[in-house]
C-alpha positions, -999 to +999 in steps of 0.1 A: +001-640+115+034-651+138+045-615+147+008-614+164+001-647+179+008-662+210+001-694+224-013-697+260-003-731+271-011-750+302-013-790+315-041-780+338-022-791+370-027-756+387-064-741+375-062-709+391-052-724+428-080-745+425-054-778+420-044-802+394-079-801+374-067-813+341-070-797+304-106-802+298-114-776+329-083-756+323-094-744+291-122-719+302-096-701+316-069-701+285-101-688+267-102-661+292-065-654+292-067-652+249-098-624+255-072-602+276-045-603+251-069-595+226-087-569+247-059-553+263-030-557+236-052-564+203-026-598+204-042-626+191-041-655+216-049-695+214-056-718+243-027-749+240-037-771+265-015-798+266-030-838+282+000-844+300+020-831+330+055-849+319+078-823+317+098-836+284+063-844+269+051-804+270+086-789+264+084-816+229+049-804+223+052-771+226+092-766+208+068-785+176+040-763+174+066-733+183+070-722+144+039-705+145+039-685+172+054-651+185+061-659+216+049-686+244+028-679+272+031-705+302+001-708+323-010-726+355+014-755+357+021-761+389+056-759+406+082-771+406+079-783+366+069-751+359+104-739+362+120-764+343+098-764+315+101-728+312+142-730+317+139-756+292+116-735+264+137-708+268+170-726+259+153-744+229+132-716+215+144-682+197+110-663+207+099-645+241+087-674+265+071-657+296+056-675+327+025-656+338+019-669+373+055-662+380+067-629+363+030-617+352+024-616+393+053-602+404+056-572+378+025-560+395+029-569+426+070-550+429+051-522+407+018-516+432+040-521+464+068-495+450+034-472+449+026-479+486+059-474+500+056-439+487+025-432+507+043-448+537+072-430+530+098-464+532+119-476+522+119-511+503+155-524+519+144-516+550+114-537+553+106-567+567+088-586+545+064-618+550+057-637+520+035-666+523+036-690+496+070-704+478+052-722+445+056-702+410+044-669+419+056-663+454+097-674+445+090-652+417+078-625+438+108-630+462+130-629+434+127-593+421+118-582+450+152-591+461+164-574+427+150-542+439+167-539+473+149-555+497+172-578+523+148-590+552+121-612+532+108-645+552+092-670+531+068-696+540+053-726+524+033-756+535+055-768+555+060-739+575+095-713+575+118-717+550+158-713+565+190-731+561+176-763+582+154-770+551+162-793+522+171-774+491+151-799+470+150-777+440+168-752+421+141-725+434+141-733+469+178-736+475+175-699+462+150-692+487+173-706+513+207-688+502+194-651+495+163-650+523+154-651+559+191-636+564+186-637+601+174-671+603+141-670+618+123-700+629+091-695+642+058-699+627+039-674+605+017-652+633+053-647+649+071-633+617+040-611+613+049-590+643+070-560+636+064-567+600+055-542+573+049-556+544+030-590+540+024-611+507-003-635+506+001-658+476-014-691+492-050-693+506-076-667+513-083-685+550-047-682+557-043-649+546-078-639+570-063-655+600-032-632+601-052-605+601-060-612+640-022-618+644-019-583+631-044-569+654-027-583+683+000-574+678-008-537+671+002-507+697-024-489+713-012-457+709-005-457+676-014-426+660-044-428+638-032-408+608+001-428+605+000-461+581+018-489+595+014-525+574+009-528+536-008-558+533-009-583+494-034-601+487-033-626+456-063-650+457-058-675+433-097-677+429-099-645+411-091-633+379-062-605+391-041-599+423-052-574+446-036-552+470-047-533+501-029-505+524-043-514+557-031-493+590-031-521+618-056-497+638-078-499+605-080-534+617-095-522+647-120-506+628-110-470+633-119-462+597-155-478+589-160-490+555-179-458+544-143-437+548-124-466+525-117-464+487-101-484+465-072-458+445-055-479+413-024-483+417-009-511+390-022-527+358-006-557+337-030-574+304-046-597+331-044-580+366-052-549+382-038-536+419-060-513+439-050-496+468-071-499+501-070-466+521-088-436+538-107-413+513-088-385+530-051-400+515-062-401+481-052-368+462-080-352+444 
């Protein structure tokens, strides 16, 4: 039974973006997590919510119900704890402990983008690169996106740009501080986007909409219509899955209607799937 089993374990303190929503509302979606491994892996899965969000008090529970399991499978606790309780596990425990919402999210999103870049034909280190959103999944994202070459990536959080004037508050962000934003940018987020060419949405689906104008504007008019400027992530945290989408900054203009569009799969994990958003004419048949 061990060699099979894995336990899906969660305070309920970040219910798919929705917030801090406890165990009791958390475990609809641990259910849902346990019907992908079995689905998509044939591993069997169990729903460990845990009522408590002290970090010693889930690293206890779960190093005690350890023996039975396989391996460990974090899921929605919010950041920073999430780190440290993962850290922690890993140092205490001699099986696989994995952190969905931060590796599970970036494995897909480095993997999908790698895809784009082909179609753009760029490279990775030579992008600039907008991430919005500095909890689990985007300083994951940032992380092994670094690990794969890229130099220029400009992270924001709540509290707008994140650059050496910032306090390095936690382990993560003084990570974010020392190995991004090398040219110290300081402005705020519809200014980064300009020039940009890639852009990673891991906060809000209203935040992520309103760059889309910024984009737009920014846009030159004589851009030629068969070349693809922007690749564009979208992770709403609403959804079961990350998504991306290949958007030209004229598409945003609307000179492809909807009808010409298709979504091309690009990336899969056991509990997301990346399409590709792009002219019907780009997709080989």
């Amino acid at each position: 039974i061990k060699r099979n089993t894995v336990a899906v374990v969660t305070d309920g303190s970040a219910v798919l973006g929705l917030g801090n929503l406890g165990p009791e509302a958390a475990l609809p979606v641990m259910e849902g997590k346990a019907a992908l491994f079995k689905r998509f892996a044939d591993v069997d899965a169990w729903p460990v919510c845990i009522d408590s969000q002290d970090v010693d008090e889930i690293v206890r529970t779960v190093q005690l119900i350890a023996p039975v399991y396989g391996g460990i499978n974090l899921e929605d606790i919010s950041a920073p704890r999430c780190f440290e309780v993962e850290a922690r596990l890993r140092k205490l425990l001699d099986i696989p402990v994995f952190h969905d919402d931060q590796h599970g999210t970036a494995v897909v999103v480095l993997a999908a983008l790698r895809n784009a870049l082909k179609l753009v034909k760029k490279d990775l280190s030579s992008c600039k690169i907008i991430l919005n959103g500095a909890g689990a999944a985007g300083t994951a994202i940032a992380r092994l996106l670094a690990l794969a070459g890229a130099k220029n990536i400009i992270g924001f959080d709540s509290h707008g740009v994140i650059n050496k004037s910032r306090e390095a508050n936690s382990d993560m962000r003084k990570w974010f501080i020392e190995n991004c934003n090398p040219e110290e940018f300081s402005g705020n987020l519809s200014d980064a986007m300009k020039g940009a060419d890639i852009f990673i949405g891991v906060r809000t689906q209203r935040l992520t909409l309103r760059l889309h104008a910024s984009m737009r504007q920014s846009s030159p008019p004589e851009e030629a219509i068969s070349q693809i400027r922007s690749i564009m992530f979208w992770h709403f945290r609403g959804f079961s899955g990350a998504y991306s989408m290949l958007v030209r900054r004229k598409l945003l203009m609307s000179s492809w209607s909807p009808a010409q569009m298709r979504l091309l799969p690009v990336s899969a994990s056991h509990n997301s799937m990346h399409h590709l958003l792009c002219p019907a004419s780009l997709i080989p048949q």
